[in-house]
FIMIVEX-804806 format. One record per atom (N, C-alpha, C): residue number from 1; atom name; x, y, z. Coordinates in nm, 3 decimals. Each point is the difference from the previous one (the first is absolute). Example, Ala and Ser with C-alpha at 12.3 -4.5 7.8 and 13.67 -1.06 7.14 Angstrom:
! residues 2
   num   atome        xx        yy        zz
     1       N     1.319    -0.569     0.780
     1      CA    -0.089     0.119     0.000
     1       C     0.090     0.120     0.000
     2       N    -0.035     0.105    -0.072
     2      CA     0.082     0.119     0.006
     2       C    -0.077     0.109     0.073
END
This chain:
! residues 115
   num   atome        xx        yy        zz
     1       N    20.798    11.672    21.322
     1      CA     0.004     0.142    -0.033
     1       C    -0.140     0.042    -0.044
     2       N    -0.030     0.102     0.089
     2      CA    -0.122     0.094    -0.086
     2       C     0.017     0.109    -0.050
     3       N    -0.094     0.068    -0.094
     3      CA    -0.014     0.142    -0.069
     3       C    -0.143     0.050     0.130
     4       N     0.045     0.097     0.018
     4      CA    -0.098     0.093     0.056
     4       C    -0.017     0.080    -0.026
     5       N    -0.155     0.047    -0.072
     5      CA    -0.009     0.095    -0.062
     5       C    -0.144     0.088     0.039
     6       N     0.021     0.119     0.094
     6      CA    -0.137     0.048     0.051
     6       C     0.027     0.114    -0.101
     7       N    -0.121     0.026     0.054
     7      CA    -0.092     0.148    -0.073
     7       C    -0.066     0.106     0.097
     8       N     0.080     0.082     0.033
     8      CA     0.000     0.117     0.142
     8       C    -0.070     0.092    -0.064
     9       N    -0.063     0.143     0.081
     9      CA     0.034     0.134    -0.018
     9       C     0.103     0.061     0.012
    10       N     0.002     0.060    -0.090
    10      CA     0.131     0.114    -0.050
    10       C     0.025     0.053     0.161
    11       N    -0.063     0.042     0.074
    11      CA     0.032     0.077     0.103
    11       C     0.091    -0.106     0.114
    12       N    -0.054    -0.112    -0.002
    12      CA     0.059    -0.120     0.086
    12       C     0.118    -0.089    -0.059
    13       N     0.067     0.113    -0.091
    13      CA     0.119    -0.078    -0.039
    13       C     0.085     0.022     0.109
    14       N     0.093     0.124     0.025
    14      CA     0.073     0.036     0.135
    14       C    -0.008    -0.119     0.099
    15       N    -0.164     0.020     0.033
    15      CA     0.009    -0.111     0.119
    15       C     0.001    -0.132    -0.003
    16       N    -0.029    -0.054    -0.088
    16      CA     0.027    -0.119    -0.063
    16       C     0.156    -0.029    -0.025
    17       N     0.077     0.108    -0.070
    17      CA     0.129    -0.086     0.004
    17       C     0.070    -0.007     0.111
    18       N    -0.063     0.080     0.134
    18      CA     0.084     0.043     0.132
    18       C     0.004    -0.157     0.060
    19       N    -0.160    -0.038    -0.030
    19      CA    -0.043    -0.123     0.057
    19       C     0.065    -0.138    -0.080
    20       N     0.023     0.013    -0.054
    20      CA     0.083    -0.113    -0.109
    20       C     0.138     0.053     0.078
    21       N     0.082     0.116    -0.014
    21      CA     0.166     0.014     0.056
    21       C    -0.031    -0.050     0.135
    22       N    -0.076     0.029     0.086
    22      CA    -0.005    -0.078     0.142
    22       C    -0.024    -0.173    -0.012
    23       N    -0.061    -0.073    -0.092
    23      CA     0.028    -0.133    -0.019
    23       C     0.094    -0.110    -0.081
    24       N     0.098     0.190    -0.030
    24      CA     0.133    -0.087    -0.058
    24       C    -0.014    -0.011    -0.138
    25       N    -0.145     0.018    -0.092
    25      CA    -0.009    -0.003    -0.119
    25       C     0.051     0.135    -0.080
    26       N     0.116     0.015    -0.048
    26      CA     0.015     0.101    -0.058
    26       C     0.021     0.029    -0.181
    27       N     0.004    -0.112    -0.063
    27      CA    -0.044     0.024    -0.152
    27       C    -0.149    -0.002    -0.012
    28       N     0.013     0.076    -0.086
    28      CA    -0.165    -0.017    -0.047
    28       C    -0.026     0.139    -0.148
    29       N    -0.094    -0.048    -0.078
    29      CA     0.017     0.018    -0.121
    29       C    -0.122     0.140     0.049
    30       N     0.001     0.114    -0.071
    30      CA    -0.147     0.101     0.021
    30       C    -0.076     0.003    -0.110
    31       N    -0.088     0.024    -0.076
    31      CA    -0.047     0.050    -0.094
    31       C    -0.131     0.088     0.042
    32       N    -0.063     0.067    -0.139
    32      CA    -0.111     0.100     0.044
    32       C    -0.086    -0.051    -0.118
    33       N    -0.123    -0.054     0.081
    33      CA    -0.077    -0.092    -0.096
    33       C    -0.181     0.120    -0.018
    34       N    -0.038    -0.091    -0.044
    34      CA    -0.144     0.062    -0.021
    34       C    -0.122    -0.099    -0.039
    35       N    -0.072     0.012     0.119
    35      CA    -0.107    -0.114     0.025
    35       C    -0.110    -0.004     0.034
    36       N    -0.156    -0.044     0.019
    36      CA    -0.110    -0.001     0.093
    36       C     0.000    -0.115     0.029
    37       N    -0.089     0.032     0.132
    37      CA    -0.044    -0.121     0.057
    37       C    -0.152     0.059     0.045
    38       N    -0.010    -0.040     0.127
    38      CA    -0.123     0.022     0.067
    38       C    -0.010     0.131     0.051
    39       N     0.085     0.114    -0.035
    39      CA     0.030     0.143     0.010
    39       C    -0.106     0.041    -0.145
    40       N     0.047    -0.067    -0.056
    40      CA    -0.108     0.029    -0.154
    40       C     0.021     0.125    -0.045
    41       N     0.071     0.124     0.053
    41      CA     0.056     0.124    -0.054
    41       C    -0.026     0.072     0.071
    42       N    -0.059     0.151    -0.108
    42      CA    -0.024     0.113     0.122
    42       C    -0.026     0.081    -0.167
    43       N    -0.089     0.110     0.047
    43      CA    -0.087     0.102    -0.080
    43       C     0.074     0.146     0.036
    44       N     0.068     0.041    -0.104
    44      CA     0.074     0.162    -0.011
    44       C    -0.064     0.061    -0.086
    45       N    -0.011     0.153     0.008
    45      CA    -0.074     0.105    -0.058
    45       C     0.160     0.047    -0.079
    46       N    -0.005     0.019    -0.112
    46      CA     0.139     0.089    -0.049
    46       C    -0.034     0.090    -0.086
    47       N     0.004     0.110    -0.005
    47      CA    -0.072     0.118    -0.083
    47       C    -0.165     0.018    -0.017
    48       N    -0.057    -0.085     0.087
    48      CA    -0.125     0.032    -0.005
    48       C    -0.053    -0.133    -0.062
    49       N     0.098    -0.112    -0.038
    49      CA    -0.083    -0.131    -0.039
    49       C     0.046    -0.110     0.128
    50       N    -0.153    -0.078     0.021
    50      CA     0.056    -0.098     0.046
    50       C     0.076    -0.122    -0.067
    51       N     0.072    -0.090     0.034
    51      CA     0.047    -0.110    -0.030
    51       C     0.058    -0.115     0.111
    52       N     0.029    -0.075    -0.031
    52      CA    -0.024    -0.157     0.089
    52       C     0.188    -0.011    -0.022
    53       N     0.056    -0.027     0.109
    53      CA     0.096    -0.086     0.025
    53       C     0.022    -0.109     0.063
    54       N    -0.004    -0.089    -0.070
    54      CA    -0.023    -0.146     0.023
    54       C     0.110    -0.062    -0.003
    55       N     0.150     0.035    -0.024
    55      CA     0.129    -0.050     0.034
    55       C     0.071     0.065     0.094
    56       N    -0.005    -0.058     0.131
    56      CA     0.047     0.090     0.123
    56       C     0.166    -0.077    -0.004
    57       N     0.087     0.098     0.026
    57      CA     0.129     0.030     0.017
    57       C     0.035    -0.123     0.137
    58       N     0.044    -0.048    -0.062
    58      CA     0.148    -0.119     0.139
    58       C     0.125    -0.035    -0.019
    59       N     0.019    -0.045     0.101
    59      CA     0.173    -0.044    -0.003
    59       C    -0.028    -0.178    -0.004
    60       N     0.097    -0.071    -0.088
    60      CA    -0.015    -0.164     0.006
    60       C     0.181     0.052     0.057
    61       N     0.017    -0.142     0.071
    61      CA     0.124    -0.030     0.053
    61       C     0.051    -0.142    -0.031
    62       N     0.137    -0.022    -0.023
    62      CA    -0.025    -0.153    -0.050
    62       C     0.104    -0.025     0.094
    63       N     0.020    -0.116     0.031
    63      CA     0.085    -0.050     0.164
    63       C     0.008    -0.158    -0.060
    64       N     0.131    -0.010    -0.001
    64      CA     0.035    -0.142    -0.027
    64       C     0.060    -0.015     0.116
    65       N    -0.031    -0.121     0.100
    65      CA     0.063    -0.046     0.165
    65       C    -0.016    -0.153    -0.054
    66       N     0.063    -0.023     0.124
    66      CA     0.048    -0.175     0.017
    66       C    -0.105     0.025     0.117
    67       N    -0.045    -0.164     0.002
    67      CA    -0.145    -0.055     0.049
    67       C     0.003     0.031     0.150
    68       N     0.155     0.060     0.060
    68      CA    -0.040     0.052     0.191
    68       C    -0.025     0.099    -0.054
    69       N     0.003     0.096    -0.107
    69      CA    -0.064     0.095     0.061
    69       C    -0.108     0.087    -0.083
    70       N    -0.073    -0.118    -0.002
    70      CA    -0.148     0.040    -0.073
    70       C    -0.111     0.031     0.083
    71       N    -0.004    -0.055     0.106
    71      CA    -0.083     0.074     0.121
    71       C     0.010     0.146     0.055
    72       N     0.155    -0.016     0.031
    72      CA     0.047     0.150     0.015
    72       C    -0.027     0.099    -0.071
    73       N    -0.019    -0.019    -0.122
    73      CA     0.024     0.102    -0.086
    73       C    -0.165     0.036    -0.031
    74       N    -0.079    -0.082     0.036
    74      CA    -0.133    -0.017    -0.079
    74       C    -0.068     0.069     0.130
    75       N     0.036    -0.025     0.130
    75      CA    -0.070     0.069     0.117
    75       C     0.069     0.170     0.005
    76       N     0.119     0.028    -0.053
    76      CA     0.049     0.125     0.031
    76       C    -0.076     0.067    -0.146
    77       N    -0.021    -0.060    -0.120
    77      CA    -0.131     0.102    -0.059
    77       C    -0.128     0.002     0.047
    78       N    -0.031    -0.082     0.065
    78      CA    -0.133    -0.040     0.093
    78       C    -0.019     0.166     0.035
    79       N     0.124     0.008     0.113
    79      CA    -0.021     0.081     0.114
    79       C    -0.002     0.142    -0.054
    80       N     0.132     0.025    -0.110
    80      CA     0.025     0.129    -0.038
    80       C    -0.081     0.074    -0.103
    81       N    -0.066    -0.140    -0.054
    81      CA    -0.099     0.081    -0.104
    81       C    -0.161     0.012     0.048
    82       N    -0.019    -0.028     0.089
    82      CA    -0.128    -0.041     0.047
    82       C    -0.045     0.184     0.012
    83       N    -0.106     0.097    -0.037
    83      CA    -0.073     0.061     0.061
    83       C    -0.088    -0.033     0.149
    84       N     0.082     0.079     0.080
    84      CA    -0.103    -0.040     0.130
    84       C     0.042    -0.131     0.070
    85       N    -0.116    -0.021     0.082
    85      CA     0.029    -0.120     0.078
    85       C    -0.049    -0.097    -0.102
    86       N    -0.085     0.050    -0.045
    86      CA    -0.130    -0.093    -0.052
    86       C     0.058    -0.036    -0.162
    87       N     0.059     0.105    -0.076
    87      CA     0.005    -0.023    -0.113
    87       C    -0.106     0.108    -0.058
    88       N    -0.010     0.001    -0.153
    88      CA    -0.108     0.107    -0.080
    88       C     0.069    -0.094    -0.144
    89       N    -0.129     0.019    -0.062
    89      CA     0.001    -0.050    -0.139
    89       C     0.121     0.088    -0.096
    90       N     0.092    -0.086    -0.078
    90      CA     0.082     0.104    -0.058
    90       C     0.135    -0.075     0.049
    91       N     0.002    -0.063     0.153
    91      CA     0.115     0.023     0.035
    91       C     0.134    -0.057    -0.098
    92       N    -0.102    -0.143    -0.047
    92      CA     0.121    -0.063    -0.070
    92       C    -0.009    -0.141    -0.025
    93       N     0.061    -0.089    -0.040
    93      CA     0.019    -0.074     0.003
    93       C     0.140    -0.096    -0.022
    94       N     0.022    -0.155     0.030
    94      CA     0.137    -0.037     0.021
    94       C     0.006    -0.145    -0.085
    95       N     0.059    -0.048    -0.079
    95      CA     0.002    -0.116    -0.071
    95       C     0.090    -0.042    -0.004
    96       N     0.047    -0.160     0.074
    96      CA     0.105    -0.062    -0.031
    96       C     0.007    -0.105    -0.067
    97       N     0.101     0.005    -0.148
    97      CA     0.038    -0.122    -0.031
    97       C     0.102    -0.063    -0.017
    98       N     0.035    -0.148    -0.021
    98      CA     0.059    -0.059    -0.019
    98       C     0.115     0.055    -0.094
    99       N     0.138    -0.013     0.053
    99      CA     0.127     0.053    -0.094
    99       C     0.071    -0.138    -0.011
   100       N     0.043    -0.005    -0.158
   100      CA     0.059    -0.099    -0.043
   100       C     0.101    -0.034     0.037
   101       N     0.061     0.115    -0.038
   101      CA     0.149     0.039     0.004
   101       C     0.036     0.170    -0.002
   102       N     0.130     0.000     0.064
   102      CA     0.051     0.165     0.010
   102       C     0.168    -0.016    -0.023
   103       N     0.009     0.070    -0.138
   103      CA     0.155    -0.002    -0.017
   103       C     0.053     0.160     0.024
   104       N     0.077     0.017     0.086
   104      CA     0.118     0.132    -0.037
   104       C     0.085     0.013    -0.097
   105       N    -0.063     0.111    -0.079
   105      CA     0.077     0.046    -0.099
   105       C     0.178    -0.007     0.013
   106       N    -0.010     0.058     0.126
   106      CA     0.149     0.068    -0.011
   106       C     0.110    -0.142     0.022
   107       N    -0.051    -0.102     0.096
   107      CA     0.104    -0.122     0.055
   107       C    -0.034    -0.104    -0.097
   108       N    -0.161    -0.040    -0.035
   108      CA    -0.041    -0.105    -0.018
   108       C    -0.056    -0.088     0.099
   109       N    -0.007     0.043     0.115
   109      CA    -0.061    -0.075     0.043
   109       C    -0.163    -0.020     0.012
   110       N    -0.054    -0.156     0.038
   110      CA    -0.082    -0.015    -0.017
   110       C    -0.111    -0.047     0.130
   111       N    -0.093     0.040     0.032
   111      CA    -0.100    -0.093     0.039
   111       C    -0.004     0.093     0.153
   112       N    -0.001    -0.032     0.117
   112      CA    -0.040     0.095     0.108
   112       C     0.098     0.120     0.036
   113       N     0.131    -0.090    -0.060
   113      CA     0.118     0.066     0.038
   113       C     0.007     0.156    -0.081
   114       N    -0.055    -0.002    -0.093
   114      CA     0.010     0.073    -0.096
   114       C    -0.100     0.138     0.075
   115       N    -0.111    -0.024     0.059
   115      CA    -0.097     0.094     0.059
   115       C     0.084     0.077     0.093
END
C-alpha cells in the first residue's frame, strides 16, 4: 500500500480527478494548502502599496492505493496536471510513501482490503 500525495494547481483539480475516475481511482482526500517553491510568489499593488506574495494558493490530494495502482494513478496526475506539453514551473508536485497500515472505521477492516 501507498499514500499518494501531490500538490496541483487549484485550476487542475477538475481535470485531475476526471483523470484519476478514468483509472478507476476514486477516493481521494482534497485540501487547500499554501506554499512556494520555485514560483517564489508574485508582487501586487493594493491601494497604492506594493507588497510581495510569497505563499501561492494549491490543492494537496492524498490517495491511499494498493501497489497495482500506483503507476496509474501517478501518470493520470502526470497528464492532468501538467501545463502544456512541456510543463511550466508551479505545476506541482507528487510524493509517494510507504503505508503501514489502513483500517476502516466503519467494518474494521484492515490492510489493502480496507482501501
Amino acid at each position: 500500500m501507498k499514500l499518494i500525495i501531490a500538490i496541483i494547481q487549484p485550476t487542475k483539480l477538475e481535470a485531475v480527478k476526471e483523470a484519476l475516475s478514468q483509472v478507476e481511482v476514486f477516493r481521494l482526500t482534497v485540501m487547500d494548502v499554501q506554499g512556494f517553491g520555485r514560483q517564489k510568489g508574485y508582487t501586487e499593488v493594493y491601494r497604492g502599496h506594493e507588497f510581495t506574495v510569497n505563499l501561492l494558493r494549491k490543492i494537496e490530494l492524498q490517495i491511499a492505493v494498493n501497489e497495482d495502482f500506483v503507476e496509474p494513478t501517478v501518470n493520470a496526475i502526470i497528464a492532468a496536471g501538467r501545463t502544456g506539453p512541456e510543463g511550466k514551473i508551479g505545476d506541482g508536485k507528487i510524493f509517494i510513501l510507504p503505508m503501514d497500515d489502513c483500517i476502516r472505521i466503519r467494518t474494521g477492516e484492515r490492510g489493502p482490503e480496507a482501501i
